[in-house]
C-alpha positions as CSV (number, residue, x, y, z in Angstrom):
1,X,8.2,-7.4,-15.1
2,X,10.7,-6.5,-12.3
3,X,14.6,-6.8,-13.9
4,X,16.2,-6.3,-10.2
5,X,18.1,-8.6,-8.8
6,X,16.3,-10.4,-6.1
7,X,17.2,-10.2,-2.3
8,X,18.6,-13.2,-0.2
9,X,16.2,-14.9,2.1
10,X,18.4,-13.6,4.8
11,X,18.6,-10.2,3.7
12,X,14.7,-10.0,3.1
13,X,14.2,-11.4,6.8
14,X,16.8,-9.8,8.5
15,X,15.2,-5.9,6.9
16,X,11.6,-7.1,8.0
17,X,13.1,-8.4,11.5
18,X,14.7,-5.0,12.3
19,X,11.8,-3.1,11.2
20,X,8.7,-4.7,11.8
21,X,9.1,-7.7,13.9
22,X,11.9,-7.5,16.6
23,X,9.7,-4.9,18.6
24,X,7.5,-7.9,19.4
25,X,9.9,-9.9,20.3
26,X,7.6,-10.8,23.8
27,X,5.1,-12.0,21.9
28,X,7.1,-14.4,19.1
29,X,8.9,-15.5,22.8
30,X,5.7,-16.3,24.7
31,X,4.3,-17.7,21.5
32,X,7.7,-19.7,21.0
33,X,7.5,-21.2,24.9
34,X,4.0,-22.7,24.3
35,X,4.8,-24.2,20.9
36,X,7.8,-25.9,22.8
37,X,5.5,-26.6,25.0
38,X,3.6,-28.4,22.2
39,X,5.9,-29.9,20.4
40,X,7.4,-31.6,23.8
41,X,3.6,-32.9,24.5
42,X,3.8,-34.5,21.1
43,X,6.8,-36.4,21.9
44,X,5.7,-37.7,25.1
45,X,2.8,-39.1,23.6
46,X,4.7,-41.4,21.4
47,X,7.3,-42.2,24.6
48,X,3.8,-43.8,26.0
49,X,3.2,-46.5,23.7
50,X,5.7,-48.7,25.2
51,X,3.9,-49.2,28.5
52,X,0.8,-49.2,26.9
53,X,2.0,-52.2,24.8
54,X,4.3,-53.7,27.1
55,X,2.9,-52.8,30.4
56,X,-0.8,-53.0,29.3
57,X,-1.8,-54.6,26.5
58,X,0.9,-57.7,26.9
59,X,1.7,-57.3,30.9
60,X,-2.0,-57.4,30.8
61,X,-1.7,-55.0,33.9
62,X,-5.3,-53.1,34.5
63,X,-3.6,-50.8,37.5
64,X,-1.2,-49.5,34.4
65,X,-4.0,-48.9,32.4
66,X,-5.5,-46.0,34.7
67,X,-2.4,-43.7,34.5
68,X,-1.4,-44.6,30.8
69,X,-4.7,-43.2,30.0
70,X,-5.0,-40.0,32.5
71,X,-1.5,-39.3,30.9
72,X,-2.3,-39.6,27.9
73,X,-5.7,-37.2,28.2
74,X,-3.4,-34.8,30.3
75,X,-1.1,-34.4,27.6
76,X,-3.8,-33.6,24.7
77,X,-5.8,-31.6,26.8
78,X,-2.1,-29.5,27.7
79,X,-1.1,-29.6,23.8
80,X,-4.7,-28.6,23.3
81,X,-4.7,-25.1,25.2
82,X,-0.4,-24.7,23.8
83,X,-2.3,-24.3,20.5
84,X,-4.6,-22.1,21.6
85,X,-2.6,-19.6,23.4
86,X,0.4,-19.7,20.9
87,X,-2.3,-19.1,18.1
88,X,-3.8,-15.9,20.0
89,X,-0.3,-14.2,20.4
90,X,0.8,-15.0,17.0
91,X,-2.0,-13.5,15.5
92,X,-1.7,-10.2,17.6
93,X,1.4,-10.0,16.4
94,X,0.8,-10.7,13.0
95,X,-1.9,-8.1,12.8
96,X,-0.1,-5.4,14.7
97,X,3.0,-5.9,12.5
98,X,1.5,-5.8,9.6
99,X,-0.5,-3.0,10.5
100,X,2.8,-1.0,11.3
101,X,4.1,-1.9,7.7
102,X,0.9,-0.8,5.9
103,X,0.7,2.8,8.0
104,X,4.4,3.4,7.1
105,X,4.0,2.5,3.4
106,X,1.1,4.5,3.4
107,X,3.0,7.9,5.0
108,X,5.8,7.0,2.6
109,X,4.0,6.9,-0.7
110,X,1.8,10.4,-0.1
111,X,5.3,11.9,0.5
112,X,6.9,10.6,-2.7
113,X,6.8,12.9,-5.7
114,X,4.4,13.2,-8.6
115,X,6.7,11.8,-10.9
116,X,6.5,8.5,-9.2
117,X,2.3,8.8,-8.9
118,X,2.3,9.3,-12.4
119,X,4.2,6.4,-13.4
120,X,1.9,4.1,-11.5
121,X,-2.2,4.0,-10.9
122,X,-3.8,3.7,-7.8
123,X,-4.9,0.4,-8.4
124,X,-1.3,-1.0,-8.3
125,X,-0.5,0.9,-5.0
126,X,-3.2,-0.3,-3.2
127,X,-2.0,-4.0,-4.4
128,X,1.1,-3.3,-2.8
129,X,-0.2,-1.7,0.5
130,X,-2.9,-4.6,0.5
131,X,-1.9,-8.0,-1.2
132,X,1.8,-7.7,-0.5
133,X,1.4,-6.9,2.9
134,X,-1.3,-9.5,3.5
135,X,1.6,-12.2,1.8
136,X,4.6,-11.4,4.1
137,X,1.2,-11.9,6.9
138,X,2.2,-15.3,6.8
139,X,5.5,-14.9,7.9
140,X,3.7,-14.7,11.1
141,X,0.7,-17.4,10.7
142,X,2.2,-20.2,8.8
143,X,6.6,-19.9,9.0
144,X,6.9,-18.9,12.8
145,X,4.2,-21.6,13.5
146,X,6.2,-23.9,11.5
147,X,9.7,-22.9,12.5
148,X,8.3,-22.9,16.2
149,X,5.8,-25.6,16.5
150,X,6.7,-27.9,13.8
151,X,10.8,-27.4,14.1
152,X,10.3,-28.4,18.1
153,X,8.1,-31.0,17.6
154,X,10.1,-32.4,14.7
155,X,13.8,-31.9,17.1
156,X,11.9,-33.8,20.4
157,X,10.1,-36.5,18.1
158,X,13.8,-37.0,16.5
159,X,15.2,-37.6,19.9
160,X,12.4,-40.0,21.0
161,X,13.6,-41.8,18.3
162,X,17.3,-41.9,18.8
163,X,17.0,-42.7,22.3
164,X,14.8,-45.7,21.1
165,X,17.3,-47.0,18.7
166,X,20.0,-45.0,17.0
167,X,20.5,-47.3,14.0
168,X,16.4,-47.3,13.3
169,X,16.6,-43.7,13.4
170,X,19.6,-43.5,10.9
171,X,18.0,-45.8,8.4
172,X,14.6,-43.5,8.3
173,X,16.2,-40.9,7.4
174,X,18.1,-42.1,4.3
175,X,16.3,-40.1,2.2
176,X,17.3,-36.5,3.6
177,X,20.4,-36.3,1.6
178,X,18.3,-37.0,-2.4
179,X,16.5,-34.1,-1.1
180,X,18.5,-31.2,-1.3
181,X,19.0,-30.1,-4.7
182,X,15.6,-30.3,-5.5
183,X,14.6,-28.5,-2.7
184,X,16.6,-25.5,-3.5
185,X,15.4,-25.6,-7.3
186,X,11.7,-25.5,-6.1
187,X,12.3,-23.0,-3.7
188,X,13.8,-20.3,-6.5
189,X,10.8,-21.8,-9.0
190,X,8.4,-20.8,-6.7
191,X,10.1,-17.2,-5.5
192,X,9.9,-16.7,-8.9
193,X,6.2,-17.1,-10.1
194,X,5.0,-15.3,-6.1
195,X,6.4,-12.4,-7.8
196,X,5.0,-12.7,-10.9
197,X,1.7,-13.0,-9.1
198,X,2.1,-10.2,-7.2
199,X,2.6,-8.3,-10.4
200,X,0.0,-9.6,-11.7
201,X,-2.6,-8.9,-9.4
202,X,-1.2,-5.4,-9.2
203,X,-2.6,-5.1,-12.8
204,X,-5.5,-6.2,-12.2
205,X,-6.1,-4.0,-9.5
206,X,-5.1,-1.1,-11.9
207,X,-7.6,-2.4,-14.5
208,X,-10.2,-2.8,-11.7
209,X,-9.7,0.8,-10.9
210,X,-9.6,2.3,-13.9
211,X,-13.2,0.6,-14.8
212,X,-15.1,1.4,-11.3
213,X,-13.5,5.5,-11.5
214,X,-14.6,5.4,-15.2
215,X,-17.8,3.5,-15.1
216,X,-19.6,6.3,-16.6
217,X,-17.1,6.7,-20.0
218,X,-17.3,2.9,-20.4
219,X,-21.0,2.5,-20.5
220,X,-21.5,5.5,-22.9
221,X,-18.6,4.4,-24.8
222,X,-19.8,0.4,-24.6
223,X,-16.8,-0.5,-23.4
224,X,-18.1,-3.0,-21.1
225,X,-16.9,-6.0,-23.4
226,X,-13.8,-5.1,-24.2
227,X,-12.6,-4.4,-20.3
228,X,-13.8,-7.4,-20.0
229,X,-11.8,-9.0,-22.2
230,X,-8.8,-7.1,-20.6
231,X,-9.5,-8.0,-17.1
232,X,-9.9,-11.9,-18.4
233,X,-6.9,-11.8,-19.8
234,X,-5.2,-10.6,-16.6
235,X,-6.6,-13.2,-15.5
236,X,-5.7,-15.9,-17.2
237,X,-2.2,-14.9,-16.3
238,X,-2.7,-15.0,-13.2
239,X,-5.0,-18.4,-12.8
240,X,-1.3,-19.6,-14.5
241,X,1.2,-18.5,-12.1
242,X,-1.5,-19.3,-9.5
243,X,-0.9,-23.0,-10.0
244,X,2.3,-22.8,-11.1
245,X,3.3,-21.3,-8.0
246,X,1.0,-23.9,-5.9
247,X,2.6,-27.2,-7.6
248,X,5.8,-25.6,-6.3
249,X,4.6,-25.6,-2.9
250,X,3.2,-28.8,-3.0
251,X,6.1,-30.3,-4.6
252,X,8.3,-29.5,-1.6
253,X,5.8,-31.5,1.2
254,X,5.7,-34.4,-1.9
255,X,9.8,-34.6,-1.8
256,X,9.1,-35.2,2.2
257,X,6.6,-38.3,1.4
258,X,9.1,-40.0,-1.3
259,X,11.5,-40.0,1.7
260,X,9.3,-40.9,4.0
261,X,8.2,-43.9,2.4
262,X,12.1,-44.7,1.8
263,X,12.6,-44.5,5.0
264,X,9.5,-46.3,6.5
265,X,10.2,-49.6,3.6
266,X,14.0,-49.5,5.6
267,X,12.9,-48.9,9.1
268,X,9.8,-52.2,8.0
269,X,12.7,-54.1,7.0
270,X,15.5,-53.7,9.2
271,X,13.7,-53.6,12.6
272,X,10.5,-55.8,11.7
273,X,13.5,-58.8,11.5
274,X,14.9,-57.4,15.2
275,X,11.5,-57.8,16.9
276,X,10.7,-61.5,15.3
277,X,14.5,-62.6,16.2
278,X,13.5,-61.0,20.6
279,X,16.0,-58.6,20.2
280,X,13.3,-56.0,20.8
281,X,9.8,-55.7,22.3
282,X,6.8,-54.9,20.7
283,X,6.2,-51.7,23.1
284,X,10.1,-50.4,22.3
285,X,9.0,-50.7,18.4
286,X,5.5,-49.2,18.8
287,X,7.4,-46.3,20.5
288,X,9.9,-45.6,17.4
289,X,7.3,-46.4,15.3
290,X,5.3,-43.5,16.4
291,X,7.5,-40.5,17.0
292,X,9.2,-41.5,13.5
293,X,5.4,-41.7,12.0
294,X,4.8,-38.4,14.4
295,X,7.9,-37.1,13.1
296,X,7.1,-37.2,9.4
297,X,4.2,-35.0,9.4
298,X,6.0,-31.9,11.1
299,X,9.0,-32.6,8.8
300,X,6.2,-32.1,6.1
301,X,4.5,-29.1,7.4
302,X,8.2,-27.7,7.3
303,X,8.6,-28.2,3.7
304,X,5.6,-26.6,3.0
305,X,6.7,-23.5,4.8
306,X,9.6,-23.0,2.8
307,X,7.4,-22.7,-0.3
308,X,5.3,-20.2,1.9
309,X,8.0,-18.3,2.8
310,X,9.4,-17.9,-0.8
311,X,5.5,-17.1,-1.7
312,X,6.4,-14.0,1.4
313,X,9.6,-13.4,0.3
314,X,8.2,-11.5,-3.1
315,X,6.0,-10.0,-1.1
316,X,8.6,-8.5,1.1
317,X,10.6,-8.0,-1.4
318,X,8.5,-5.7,-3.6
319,X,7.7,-3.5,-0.1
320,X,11.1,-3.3,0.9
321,X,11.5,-2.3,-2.7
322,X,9.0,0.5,-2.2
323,X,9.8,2.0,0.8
324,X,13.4,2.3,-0.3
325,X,12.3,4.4,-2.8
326,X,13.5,7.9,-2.2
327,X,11.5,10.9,-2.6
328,X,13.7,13.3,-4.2
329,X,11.6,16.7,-3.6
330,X,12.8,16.9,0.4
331,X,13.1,19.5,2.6
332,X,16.5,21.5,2.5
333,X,18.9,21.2,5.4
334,X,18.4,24.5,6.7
335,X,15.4,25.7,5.8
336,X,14.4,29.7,5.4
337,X,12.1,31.5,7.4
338,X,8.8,31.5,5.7
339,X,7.5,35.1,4.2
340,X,5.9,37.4,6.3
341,X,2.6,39.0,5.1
342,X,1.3,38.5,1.6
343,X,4.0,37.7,-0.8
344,X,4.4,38.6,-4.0
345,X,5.3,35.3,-6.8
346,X,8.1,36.0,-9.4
347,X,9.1,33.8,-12.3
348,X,12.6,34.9,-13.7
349,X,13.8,32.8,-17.0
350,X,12.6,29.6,-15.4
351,X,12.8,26.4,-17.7
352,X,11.8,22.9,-17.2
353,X,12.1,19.1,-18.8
354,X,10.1,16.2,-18.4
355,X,12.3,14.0,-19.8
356,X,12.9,15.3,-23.2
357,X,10.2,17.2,-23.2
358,X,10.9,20.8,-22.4
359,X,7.6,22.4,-21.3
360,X,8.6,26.2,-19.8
361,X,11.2,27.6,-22.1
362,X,12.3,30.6,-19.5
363,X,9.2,32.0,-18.4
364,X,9.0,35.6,-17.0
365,X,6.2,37.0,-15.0
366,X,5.1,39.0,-11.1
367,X,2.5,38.3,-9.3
368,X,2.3,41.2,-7.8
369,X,0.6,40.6,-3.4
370,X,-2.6,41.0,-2.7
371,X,-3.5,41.1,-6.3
372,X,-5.2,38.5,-9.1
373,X,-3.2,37.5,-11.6
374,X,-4.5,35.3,-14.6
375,X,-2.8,33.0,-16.9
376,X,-4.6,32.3,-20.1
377,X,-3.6,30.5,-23.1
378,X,-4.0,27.6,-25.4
379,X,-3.7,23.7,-23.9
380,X,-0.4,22.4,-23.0
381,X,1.1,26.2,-22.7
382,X,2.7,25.5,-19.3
383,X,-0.1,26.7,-17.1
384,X,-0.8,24.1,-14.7
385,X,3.1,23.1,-14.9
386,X,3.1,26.9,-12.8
387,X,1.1,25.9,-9.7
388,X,2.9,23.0,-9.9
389,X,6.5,24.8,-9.4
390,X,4.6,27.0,-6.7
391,X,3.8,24.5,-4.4
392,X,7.0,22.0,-5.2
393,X,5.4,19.0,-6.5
394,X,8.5,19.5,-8.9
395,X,11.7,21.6,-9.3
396,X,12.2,23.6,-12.2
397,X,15.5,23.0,-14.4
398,X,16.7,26.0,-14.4
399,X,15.4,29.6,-13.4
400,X,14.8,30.9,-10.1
401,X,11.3,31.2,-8.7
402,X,10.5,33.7,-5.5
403,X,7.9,33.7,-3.2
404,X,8.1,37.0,-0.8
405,X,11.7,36.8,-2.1
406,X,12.2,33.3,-1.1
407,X,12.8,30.6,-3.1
408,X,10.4,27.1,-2.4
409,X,12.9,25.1,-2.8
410,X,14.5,27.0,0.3
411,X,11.5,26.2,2.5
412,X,10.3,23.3,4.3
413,X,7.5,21.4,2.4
414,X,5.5,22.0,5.3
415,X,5.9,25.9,4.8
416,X,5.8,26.1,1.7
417,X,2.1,24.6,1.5
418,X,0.8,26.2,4.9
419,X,1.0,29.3,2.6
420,X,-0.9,28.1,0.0
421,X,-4.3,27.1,-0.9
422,X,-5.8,25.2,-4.0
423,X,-9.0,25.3,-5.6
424,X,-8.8,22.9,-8.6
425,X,-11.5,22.1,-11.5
426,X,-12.0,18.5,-9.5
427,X,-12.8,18.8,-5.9
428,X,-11.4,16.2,-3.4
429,X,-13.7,14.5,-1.2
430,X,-13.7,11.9,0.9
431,X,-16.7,9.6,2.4
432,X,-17.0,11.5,5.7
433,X,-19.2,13.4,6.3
434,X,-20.0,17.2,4.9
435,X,-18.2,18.7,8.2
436,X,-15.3,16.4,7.9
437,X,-14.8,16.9,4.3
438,X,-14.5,20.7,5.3
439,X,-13.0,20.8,8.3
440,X,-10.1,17.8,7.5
441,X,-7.7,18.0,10.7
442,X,-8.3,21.6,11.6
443,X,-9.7,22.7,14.9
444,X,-12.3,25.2,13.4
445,X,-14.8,26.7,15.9
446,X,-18.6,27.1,14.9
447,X,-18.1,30.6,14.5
448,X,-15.4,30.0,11.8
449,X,-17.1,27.4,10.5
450,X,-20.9,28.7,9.9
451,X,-18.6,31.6,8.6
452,X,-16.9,29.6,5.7
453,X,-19.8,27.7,5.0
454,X,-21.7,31.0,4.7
455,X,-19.2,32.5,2.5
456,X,-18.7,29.4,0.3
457,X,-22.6,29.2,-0.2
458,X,-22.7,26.0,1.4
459,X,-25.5,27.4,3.7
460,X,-28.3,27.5,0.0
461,X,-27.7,23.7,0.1
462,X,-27.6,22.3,3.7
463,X,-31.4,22.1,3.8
464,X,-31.9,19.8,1.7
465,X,-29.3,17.5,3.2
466,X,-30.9,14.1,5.0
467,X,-28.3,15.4,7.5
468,X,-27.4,18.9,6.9
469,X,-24.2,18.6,7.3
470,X,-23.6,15.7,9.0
471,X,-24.7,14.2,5.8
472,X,-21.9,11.8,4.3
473,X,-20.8,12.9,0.9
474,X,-20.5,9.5,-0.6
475,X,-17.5,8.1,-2.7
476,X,-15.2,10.9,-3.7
477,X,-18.4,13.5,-3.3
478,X,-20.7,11.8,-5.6
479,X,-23.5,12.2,-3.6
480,X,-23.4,16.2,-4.2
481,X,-23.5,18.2,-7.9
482,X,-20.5,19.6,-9.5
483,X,-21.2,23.4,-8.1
484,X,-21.6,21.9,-4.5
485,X,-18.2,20.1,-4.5
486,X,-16.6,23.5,-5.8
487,X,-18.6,25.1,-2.7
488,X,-16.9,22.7,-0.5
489,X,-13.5,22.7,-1.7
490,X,-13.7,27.0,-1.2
491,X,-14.9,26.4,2.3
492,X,-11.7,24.3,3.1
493,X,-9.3,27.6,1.7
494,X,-11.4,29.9,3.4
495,X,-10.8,28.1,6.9
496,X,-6.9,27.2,6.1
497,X,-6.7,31.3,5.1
498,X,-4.0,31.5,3.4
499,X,-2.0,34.7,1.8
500,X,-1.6,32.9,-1.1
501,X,-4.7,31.2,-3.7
502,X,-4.7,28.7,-6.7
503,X,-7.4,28.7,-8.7
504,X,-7.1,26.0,-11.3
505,X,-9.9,25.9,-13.6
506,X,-11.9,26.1,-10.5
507,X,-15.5,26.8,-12.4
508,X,-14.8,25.3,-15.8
509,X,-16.7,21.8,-15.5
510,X,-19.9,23.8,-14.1
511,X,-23.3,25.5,-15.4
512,X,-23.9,28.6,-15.7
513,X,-25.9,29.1,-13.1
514,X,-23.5,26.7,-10.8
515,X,-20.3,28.9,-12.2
516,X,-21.9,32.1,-11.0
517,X,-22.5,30.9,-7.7
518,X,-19.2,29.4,-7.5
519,X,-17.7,32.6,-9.0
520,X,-19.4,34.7,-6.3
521,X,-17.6,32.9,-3.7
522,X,-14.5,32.5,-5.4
523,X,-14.0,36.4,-5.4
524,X,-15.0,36.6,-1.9
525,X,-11.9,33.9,-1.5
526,X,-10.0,36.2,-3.0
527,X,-9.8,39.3,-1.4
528,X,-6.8,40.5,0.0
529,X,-4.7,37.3,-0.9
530,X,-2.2,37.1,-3.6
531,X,-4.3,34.9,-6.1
532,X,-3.2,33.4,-9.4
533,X,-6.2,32.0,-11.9
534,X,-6.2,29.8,-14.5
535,X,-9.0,29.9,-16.8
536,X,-9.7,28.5,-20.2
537,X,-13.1,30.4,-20.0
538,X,-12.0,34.1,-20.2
539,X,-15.3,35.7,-19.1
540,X,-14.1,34.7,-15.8
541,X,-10.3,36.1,-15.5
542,X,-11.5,39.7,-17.3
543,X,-11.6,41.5,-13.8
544,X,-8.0,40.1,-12.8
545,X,-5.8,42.6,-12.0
546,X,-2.9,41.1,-14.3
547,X,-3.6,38.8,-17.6
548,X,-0.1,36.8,-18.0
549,X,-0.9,34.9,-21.8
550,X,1.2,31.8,-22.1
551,X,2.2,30.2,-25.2
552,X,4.6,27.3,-25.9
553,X,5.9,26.9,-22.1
554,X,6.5,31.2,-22.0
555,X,4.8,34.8,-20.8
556,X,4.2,36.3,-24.6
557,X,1.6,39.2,-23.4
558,X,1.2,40.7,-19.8
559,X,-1.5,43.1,-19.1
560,X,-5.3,43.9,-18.5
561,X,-8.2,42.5,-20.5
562,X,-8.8,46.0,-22.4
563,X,-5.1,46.5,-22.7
564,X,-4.4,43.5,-24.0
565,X,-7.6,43.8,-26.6
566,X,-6.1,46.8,-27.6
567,X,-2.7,45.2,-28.4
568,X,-4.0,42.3,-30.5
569,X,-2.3,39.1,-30.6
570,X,-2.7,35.9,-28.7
571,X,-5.5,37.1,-26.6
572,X,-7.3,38.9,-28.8
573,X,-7.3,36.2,-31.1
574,X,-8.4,33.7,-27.9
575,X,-11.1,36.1,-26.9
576,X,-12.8,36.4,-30.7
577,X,-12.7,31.8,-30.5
578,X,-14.8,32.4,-27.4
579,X,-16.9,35.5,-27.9
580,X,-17.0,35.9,-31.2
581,X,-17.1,39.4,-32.9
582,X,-17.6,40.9,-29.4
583,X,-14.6,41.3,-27.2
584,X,-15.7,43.5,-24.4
C-alpha cells in the first residue's frame, strides 16, 4: 500500500482544474445556468403553496385555481428540460475531459523508462488509465451536478424559507452545527478505503492479466485452482473496502436525516402552536413547510457528494501521482547530429548496476559498419543488457558507448531509434489487420510494400489468408504461427530501413523448417547494415563476420567461428554442448 502523504482536496482539484477541466469552462457555465435555472424552478414551486392553500383551497376561489395550476405545470415542464440540457453538457464534458486525461496518461507511460515497466504489470496500468480515470468521471456526473444543481436549489429553497419566517428557518436548522466533526471524520474514512480500492482492483487486474496472457502455462500446469484461489482472495479484499467505503458514503446523507428530523420535531413544535394561536395562515406554513421539506433532500444529495468526491479524490490522486512521475532517460538539451551513413557500434570499459546487481563489468568490443557481429554466451552474460544500452532503454554506469562516434545518450530519443531496427525472439502484433501490423504509421507505397512482404516471405503465406492481407491477425498475432510472426516483424525493418539491425534471438522459439525460412530473410535483412545477433543456437551466428563471446557481464573471446574453434575456450566448450563431437 501507498505510504505518501495524501494531497488536500484543494490541491487535488485545483491540479485537475488547471489541467483537465478549466478548458471547458463554456460548458460547466452553460451547464451551471440551467441548473440555476433548476434549482430557482424548485423554489418557486414551494413559493406556490400559499395561494393554493390560502387563495384556493380556503378562499375557495376557482378563477385562482386556473393559473395556480398552469404555473405550476409551467414550472415542471421548464425544470424538466433544465435537467435535460444541463445533463447533455455535463456529460460532454465529462467524456471529453476524461478522455484528454486518459490520452495524456497513456503518451506519458510509453515514454517512461523500463525500470518503471518492470516494476509494475500491465494489468495495474490499465487499472490506472481505466478505473481511476473512470472514478475522478464523477467529478463531472455526480459533484458538479451536486455543487450546481443541488447547492442552488438548496441556497433559493433556504431563502424561500427565510423570507417566510426567519425564526422557523433558524430552528430547522439546529442540527448543522452536531454535524461537523463527524462529517470531516467520514470524509478522511472514506478517502482512505477509495484508495485502498483502487489498489486493490489494480491487483486484480494484474492477476487477471497474468492468467488470460498465460492461459496456456496454467492449463498444462493445472493451475486453474489455485489462480482461482488468488483472484478470490483479491477479492475478498476488495468486496471489504467495497462496503466499507459505501457505509462511509451513506453515513454522510444519514448525518443529514438525524438533523433533519431535529429540525422538522422543532419547526412541528414551534410553528404548529403559531398557526393554532392565528398568528399565521395555513398557506404561509404550507409554503415553509415545503421549501424546508424541498430543502432537505438537496442538502442530502450534498452530503452524499462529499463522500463521492473523496471516492474521486484517490482516484485523482493516484493519476496525478502517475503523471508526475518523471522519466529519467530524456533527451539531452542540445542534442548531436545523428551519424551519417552506416555506423560503426563501440563498447569501451562500459559497466552497469541494477541496483546491486552489477551485470557488464567493463565490456570491450567494435561492431565494425556494414558488418554482422554475434554475441554468444551462456544465460545472464549481459547480452540482451547490450541492445538495451544501444537503443537507450537504460544508461550505462560508467563506460562510454559510440555509435558512428556518437554517443546515445547525446542524441534525441527519436534519433537514436530512427537508426535502429529490432527483430526480437517475440514478435509484436497488434489486432489490425496483416497490412497495419506491417505498415504501423509509415506511408509505404505498394511497390515498397509487395517488396518487403516479398523479401520477408510473407508472400508463401498470404494465400491462405481469409483475407490475404487484410486478414486481422487476432490478439497479439495469435491467429498466425511462430515463423509467420517472425516474417512480419522483418517486413516492418525492411520498410523502416535502417543502417543499423538487432537481432535478438530472432529464430530461437521456431522449427526447423520455420527457422530456415525465417533465416533466409533474416540475411536478406541484413545486407549492407551494421547488424548485431544474438543467438543461443550457434548454427545460426557461424557466418557472422565477428563472434563477440560474453561471460559474466564481459567480451572474453572476439573472433570468427573457425578462429575461435581453434582457440578453445568458452566457445569451443559452447559449440561441443550443442553439436556435440562435431564443431564445424
Amino acid at each position: 500500500m501507498s505510504t505518501k502523504k495524501e494531497d488536500s482536496s484543494w490541491v487535488l482539484f485545483t491540479w485537475l482544474w488547471t489541467g483537465y477541466l478549466k478548458k471547458y469552462v463554456w460548458y460547466l457555465a452553460a451547464a451551471m445556468g440551467f441548473m440555476m435555472f433548476e434549482g430557482a424552478m424548485t423554489a418557486s414551486f414551494s413559493v406556490m403553496m400559499k395561494p393554493l392553500f390560502d387563495d384556493v383551497f380556503l378562499g375557495s376561489n376557482a378563477d385562482a385555481l386556473v393559473w395556480v395550476g398552469l404555473a405550476v405545470l409551467g414550472i415542471f415542464v421548464a425544470r424538466g428540460l433544465a435537467s435535460l440540457a444541463h445533463k447533455i453538457i455535463l456529460t460532454s464534458a465529462s467524456q471529453r475531459s476524461m478522455a484528454d486525461i486518459r490520452n495524456d496518461m497513456v503518451d506519458h507511460l510509453m515514454r517512461l523508462d523500463a525500470d518503471f515497466h518492470s516494476d509494475r504489470g500491465p494489468g495495474n496500468l490499465i487499472q490506472r488509465v481505466e478505473g481511476d480515470v473512470g472514478a475522478i468521471a464523477k467529478v463531472w456526473r455526480t459533484l458538479v451536478t451536486g455543487a450546481g444543481r443541488d447547492a442552488v436549489t438548496f441556497v433559493a429553497l433556504l431563502g424561500v424559507a427565510f423570507w417566510s419566517d426567519w425564526r422557523w428557518t433558524l430552528i430547522a436548522l439546529v442540527g448543522v452545527p452536531l454535524m461537523i466533526g463527524p462529517a470531516s471524520y467520514l470524509q478522511k474514512f472514506v478517502r482512505t478505503n477509495a484508495r485502498k480500492n483502487r489498489e486493490i482492483s489494480a491487483s486484480q487486474s494484474t492477476r487477471l492479466n497474468e492468467i488470460f496472457h498465460g492461459i496456456m502455462p496454467v492449463k498444462l500446469n493445472q493451475l486453474e485452482r489455485y489462480q482461482s484461489k488468488q483472484y478470490q482472495k483479491l477479492q475478498k479484499i476488495r468486496i471489504r473496502t467495497e462496503v466499507r467505503s459505501a457505509a462511509g458514503s451513506a453515513s454522510l446523507p444519514t448525518l443529514i436525516d438525524v438533523m433533519s428530523g431535529l429540525g422538522f420535531f422543532g419547526i412541528l413544535y414551534f410553528a404548529g402552536g403559531e398557526i393554532l394561536e392565528g398568528k399565521k395562515t395555513v398557506g404561509e406554513f404550507m409554503t415553509f413547510f415545503t421549501a424546508i421539506g424541498m430543502m432537505f433532500e438537496p442538502l442530502r444529495r450534498l452530503g452524499a457528494v462529499s463522500g463521492a468526491w473523496q471516492i474521486a479524490a484517490a482516484g485523482i490522486e493516484r493519476v496525478k501521482d502517475l503523471l508526475e512521475t518523471p522519466s529519467h532517460l530524456i533527451d539531452p538539451p542540445k542534442p548531436a547530429d545523428a551519424p551519417d551513413g552506416l555506423p560503426s557500434v563501440s563498447l569501451d570499459d562500459v559497466r552497469l548496476n541494477y541496483e546491486e546487481t552489477e551485470v557488464l563489468r567493463g565490456l570491450n568490443f567494435v561492431a565494425e559498419a556494414g558488418k554482422t557481429t554475434a554475441l554468444v554466451g551462456p544465460s545472464g552474460a549481459g547480452k540482451s543488457t547490450v541492445f538495451h544500452l544501444l537503443t537507450r532503454l537504460v544508461d550505462p554506469s560508467s563506460g562510454r558507448i559510440e555509435i558512428g562516434g556518437v554517443s546515445p545518450s547525446d542524441l534525441s530519443l527519436h534519433d537514436l531509434r530512427s537508426m535502429i531496427s529490432v527483430v526480437s525472439q517475440e514478435a509484436m502484433l497488434f489486432d489490425e489487420s496483416l497490412r497495419e501490423n506491417i505498415v504501423l504509421d509509415q506511408d509505404v507505397s505498394d511497390e515498397r510494400l509487395q517488396a518487403a512482404l516479398e523479401a520477408a516471405h510473407i508472400t508463401s503465406f498470404l494465400p491462405k489468408l481469409a483475407n490475404g492481407i487484410e486478414t486481422r491477425v487476432g490478439p497479439r498475432g495469435s491467429n498466425l504461427s511462430g515463423g509467420q510472426r517472425q516474417r512480419v516483424a522483418i517486413a516492418r525493418a525492411l520498410l523502416r530501413d535502417t543502417p543499423i539491425l538487432l537481432l535478438d534471438e530472432a529464430t530461437s522459439a521456431l522449427d526447423v523448417q520455420s527457422e530456415a525460412v525465417v533465416q533466409s530473410a533474416l540475411d536478406k535483412l541484413a545486407e549492407g547494415r551494421t547488424t548485431l545477433v544474438i543467438a543461443h543456437r550457434l548454427s545460426t551466428v557461424r557466418n557472422a563476420d565477428k563472434i563477440v563471446v560474453m561471460d559474466a557481464g564481459r567480451a572474453v573471446q572476439e573472433g570468427s567461428h573457425d578462429a575461435l574453434l581453434a582457440k578453445g575456450g568458452v566457445y569451443a566448450d559452447l559449440c561441443r554442448l550443442q553439436f556435440g563431437g562435431s564443431t564445424t
